[in-house]
N, C-alpha and C positions, 0 to 999 in steps of 0.2 A: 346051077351056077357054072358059069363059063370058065376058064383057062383064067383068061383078062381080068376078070374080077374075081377069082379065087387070087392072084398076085396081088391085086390092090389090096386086098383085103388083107392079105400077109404081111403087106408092105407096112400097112398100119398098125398091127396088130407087133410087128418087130419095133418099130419106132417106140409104141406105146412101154414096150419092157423097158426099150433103152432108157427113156423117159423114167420110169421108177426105180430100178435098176441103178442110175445114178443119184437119184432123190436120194437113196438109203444108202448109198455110200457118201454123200458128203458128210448128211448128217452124222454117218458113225467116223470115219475117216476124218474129216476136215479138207474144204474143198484144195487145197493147196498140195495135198496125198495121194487124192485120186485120178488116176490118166485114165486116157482113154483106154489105154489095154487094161486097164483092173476094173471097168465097165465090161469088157467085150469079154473078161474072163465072166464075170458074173452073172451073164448071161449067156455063156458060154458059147460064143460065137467070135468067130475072129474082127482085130480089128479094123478089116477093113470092110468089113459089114455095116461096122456103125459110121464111119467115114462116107457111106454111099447115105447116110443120113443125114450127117453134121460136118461139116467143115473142120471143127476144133472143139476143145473143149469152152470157148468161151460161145462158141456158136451154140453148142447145148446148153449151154446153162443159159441162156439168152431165150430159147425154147423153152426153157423149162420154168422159168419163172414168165413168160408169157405166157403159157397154158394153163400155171399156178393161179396168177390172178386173174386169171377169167373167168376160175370159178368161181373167187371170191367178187369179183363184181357181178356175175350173174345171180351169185348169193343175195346182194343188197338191194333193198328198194332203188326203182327207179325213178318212180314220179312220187316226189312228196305230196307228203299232205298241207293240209293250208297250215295249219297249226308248225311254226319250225320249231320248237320246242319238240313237239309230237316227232318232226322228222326225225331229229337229233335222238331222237331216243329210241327210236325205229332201227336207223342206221347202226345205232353200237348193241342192239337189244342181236340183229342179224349178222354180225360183223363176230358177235361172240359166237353164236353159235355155231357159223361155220367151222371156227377154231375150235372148237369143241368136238364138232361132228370129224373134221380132218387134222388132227393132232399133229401125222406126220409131215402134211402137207406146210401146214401152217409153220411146223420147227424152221422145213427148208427156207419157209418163207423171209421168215422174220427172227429165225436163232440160228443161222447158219451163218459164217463169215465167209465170203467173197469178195470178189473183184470189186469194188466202188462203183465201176463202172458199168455192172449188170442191174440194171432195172429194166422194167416193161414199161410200154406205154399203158398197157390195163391198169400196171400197178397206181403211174401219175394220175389216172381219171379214179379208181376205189377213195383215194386220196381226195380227188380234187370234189366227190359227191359230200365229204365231210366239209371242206371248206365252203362250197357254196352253200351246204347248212347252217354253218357258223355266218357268211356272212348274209345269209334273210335273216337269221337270227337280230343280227346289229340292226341291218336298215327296218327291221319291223318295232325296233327300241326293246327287244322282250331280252336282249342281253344287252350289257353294258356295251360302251365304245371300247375299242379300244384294237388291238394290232390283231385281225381275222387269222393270221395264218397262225400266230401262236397259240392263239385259242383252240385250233384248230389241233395242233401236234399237243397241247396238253391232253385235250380230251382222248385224241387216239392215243398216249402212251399211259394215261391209267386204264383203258380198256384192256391196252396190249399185255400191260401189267398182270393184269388180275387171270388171261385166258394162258399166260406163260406158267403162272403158277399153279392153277390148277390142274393143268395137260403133262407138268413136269413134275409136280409132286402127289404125291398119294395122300388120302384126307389124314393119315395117322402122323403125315409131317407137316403139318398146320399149327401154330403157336397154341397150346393148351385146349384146342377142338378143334375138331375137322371144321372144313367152312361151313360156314352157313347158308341156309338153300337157296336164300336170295343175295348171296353174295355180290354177283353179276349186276341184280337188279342197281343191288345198293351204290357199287361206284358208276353207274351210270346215270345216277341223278345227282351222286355227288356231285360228280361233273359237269355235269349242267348248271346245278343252284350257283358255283363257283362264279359263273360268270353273269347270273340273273340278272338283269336292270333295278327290277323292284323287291330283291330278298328273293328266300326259300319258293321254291314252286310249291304249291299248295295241290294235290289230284283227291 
């Protein structure tokens, strides 16, 4: 390996720290506590090291939840299947499990308070594969009429519901038994029958 590409390779590989580096200070900190210097201490590098990265802090966080939901979109089915029911159930069956598989990732994601104004565009399109699910859903008649996008943020916040709890609490803090092993399964058909055209899905 060359000079040249021994540096790129560093270059990425410092970003990358900075990158988690601040993931695990907001979440423990709260993003309004942490500066850039309590980043560049924590990875023990000065900071004007990280400034040769990022602009500002809003510029990292901006980074970082773009790179966040890219995994979670690369997580999700792309091309449905004919069935939107099937998709629907596809979509929050992977959607959990990422959250599951990246606990810490998922907190920054979606349990961490910030700016208002930090989202990604990855984040709008994770988003937008759920609503265009909801809405084949309608025009196939296999779910009721009615307002796509709020169908939409119900279904996503009983998924979100169920993978916060279990990522944040440990099975011996579950109301009188740890959960149940199909728990996940269970509020993702809730979810759906909720809005059925013709009653209960039958599988």
């Amino acid at each position: 390996m060359g000079i040249a590409e021994r540096r790129v390779r560093e270059r990425v590989e410092l970003r990358q720290r900075i990158l988690d580096a601040a993931r695990e200070l907001f979440m423990r900190e709260g993003y309004e506590r942490v500066t850039m210097r309590r980043i560049a201490e924590a990875i023990e590098y000065s900071p004007t090291a990280i400034y040769l990265h990022f602009e500002d802090k809003d510029d990292l966080v901006r980074a970082l939840c773009s790179f966040e939901f890219s995994r979670l979109l690369e997580a999700l089915p792309q091309q449905p299947p004919a069935d939107p029911i099937e998709g629907l159930r596809q979509l929050g069956l992977a959607y959990a499990r990422f959250g599951l598989a990246h606990p810490n990732h998922y907190r920054f994601m979606f349990m961490t308070p910030r700016e208002p104004h930090e989202h990604s565009d990855e984040g709008q399109r994770a988003f937008g594969l759920l609503l265009s699910a909801v809405e084949r859903a309608v025009q196939s008649g296999r779910f009721q009429d009615g307002d796509t996008l709020a169908m939409a943020q119900a279904l996503w916040s009983s998924i979100h519901g169920v993978i916060a709890l279990l990522i944040t609490y440990t099975p011996e803090q579950f109301p009188c038994h740890p959960p149940v092993q199909d728990l996940i399964e269970r509020v993702v058909e809730n979810g759906i029958n909720g809005f059925l055209a013709g009653g209960r899905e039958r599988r």
